[in-house]
N, C-alpha and C positions, 0 to 999 in steps of 0.2 A: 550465582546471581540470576535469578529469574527476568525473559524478556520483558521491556518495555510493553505496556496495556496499549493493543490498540486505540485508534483515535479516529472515529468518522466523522466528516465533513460535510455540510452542508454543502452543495454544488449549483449556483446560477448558471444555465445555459438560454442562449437564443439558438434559435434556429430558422430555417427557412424550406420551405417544401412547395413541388407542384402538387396540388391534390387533384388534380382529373381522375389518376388513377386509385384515389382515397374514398375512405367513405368516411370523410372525416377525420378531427383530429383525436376523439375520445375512444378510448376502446369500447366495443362494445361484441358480444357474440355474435360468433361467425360473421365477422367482418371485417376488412382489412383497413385499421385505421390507421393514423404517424403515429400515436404513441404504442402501437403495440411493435411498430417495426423499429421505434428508437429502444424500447424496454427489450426485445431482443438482441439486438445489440451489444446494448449494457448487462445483458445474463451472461454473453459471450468474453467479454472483455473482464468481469469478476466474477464470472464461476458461478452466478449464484442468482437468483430473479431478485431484481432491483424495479420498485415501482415508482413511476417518475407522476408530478402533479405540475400540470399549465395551467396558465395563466387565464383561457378558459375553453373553450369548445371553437372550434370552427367546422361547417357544413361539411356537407360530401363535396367536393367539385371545389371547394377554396381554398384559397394559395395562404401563403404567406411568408413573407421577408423576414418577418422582427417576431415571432410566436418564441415565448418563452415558458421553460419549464425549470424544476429543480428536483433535486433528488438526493439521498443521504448515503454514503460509502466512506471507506480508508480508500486513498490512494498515495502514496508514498514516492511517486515516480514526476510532477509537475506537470504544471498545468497544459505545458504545452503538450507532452507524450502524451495527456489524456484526451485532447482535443486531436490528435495524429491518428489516437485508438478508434476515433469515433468515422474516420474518412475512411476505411477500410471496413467491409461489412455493409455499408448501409446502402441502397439503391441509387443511382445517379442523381431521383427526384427530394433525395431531402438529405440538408445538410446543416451540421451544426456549425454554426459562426462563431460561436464566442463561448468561453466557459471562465466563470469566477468562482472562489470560495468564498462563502457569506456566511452572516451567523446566524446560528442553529436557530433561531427564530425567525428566519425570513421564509414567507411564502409566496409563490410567482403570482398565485389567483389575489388571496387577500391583502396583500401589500401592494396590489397595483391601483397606481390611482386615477390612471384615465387608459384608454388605446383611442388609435388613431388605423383610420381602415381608407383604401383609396380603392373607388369601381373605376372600370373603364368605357366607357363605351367608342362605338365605332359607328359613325355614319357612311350606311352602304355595308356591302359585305367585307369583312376584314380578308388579309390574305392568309395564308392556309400559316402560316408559323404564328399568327397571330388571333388565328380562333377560340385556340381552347384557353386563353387568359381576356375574353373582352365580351360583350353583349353586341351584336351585329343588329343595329335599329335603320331599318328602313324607309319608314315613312319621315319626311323633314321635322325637321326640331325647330322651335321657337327657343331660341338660344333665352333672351331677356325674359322671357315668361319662366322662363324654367330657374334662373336666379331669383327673379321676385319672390317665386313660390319657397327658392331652401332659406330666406332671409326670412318667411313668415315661419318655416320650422324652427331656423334654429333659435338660441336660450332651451331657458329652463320650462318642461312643459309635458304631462301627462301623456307616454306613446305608447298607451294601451291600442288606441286603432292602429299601430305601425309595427304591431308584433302580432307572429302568427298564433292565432286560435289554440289554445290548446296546446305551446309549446313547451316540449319538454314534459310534457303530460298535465298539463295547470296555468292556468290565468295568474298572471303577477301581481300581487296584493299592493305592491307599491311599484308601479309604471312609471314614477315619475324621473325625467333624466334631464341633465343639464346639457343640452347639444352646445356644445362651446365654439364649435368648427362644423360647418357644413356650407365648402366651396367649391364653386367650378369652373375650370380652362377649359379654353375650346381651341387646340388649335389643328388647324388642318379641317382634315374626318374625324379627330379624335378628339372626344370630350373627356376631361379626368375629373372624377369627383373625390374631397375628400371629406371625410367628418372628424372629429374628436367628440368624447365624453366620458365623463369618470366610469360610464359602462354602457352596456349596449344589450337591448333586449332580444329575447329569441327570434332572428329574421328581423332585427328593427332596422338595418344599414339596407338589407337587399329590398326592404318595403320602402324605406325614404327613396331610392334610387329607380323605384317601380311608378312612386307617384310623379315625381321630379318627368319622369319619361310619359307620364302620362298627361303633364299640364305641356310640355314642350310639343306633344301631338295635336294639342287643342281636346281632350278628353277630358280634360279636367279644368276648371275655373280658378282662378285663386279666392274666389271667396267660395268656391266650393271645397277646397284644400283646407283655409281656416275652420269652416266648420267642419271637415271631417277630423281636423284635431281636436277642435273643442267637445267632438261628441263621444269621447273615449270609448268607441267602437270600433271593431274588424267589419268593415264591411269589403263587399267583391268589388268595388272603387279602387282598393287599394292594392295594386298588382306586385306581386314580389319576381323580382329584377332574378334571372336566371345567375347560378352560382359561380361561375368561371370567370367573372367579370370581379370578381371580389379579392382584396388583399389584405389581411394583416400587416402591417405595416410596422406597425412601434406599439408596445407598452410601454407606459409610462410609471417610474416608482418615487419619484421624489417631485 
């Protein structure tokens, strides 16, 4: 009797990483990103180069809790030895949390239907365990100007002026995004911002969080904010918030 036919599985993982020391999460030449240190790993653990696809791109310098990917293999041994397989090998700065088996048609990018990203900032300088995850702003905040302004951002609304020039090599033909969530606590020195939307354009979270810092300085007006939405331009009004303050948080698929 001839063995049973292998059988690969589709495999949802979340994960979580500091990227300070990243240059992101997408592979890219001569570069050290998460997915090329999770894809060797996964060559280590089955013998073989296994390429893994998330959920979407994050910066040089950005973290993330909830960044999810998937990737197709046999493994025969359960879910849990294979998430055991995964703590061993991989650097202290990225770990994976969670792993399911899903059907052969699910994909982490295009089956998700919103993410959720939270920045941080710090008023004054942060202390030294807490630098390289927060934005250290100096000058005083106008706390309630800085709400008024993310309540004019968010809905649904054309953020060609809130994505960087040129990103990813090309201007977005369709800019348009439903900001569903963009909040902010203040407590302490620390301010935490959050957003949701079914997606998020190139640098569009670090550019909301640029301007947000910029109307709280008194640089920026709210009805100068409005019309720099409505004028679906990149202009140098609009400051992009340094990357370390940034976090993946959740994907959403249902």
């Amino acid at each position: 009797m001839s063995a049973p036919a292998s059988k690969t599985q589709r495999w949802k993982c979340t994960c979580a990483y500091d990227g300070t020391g990243f240059a992101g999460w997408q592979s890219q030449a001569r570069s050290n990103a998460v997915q090329d240190c999770i894809e060797k790993r996964l060559a280590q653990i089955f013998g073989h180069p296994i390429r893994i696809h998330g959920s979407g791109r994050t910066d040089s310098g950005v973290h993330a809790h909830g960044q999810v990917f998937h990737f197709d293999a046999e493994w025969r041994h359960g879910v849990d030895k294979l998430l055991a397989a995964f703590r061993v090998g991989l650097p202290d700065t990225v770990q994976v949390k969670a792993i399911r088996a899903v059907a052969a048609d699910f994909h982490a990018r295009f089956d998700a239907k919103a993410k959720r990203y939270v920045y941080h900032l710090q008023l004054g300088d942060a202390d030294p365990f807490h630098r390289a995850y927060c934005w250290s702003v100096y000058r005083p905040l106008d706390f309630t100007a800085m709400q008024a302004a993310a309540a004019v951002l968010r809905g649904r609304h054309d953020f060609r002026a809130f994505t960087a020039l040129g990103g990813q090599g090309e201007t977005p033909e369709n800019a348009v995004r439903n900001l569903r969530r963009l909040d902010l606590v203040k407590r302490g020195r620390s301010i935490t911002i959050t957003a949701e939307a079914e997606g998020f354009l190139y640098k569009m979270m670090r550019s909301l969080v640029g301007m947000l810092v910029s109307v709280g300085e008194g640089k920026v007006t709210l009805a100068e904010v409005k019309a720099i939405l409505a004028s679906k331009e990149r202009t140098a009004r609009v400051l992009t918030a340094p990357p370390q303050g940034l976090f993946l948080v959740k994907v959403f698929y249902s």
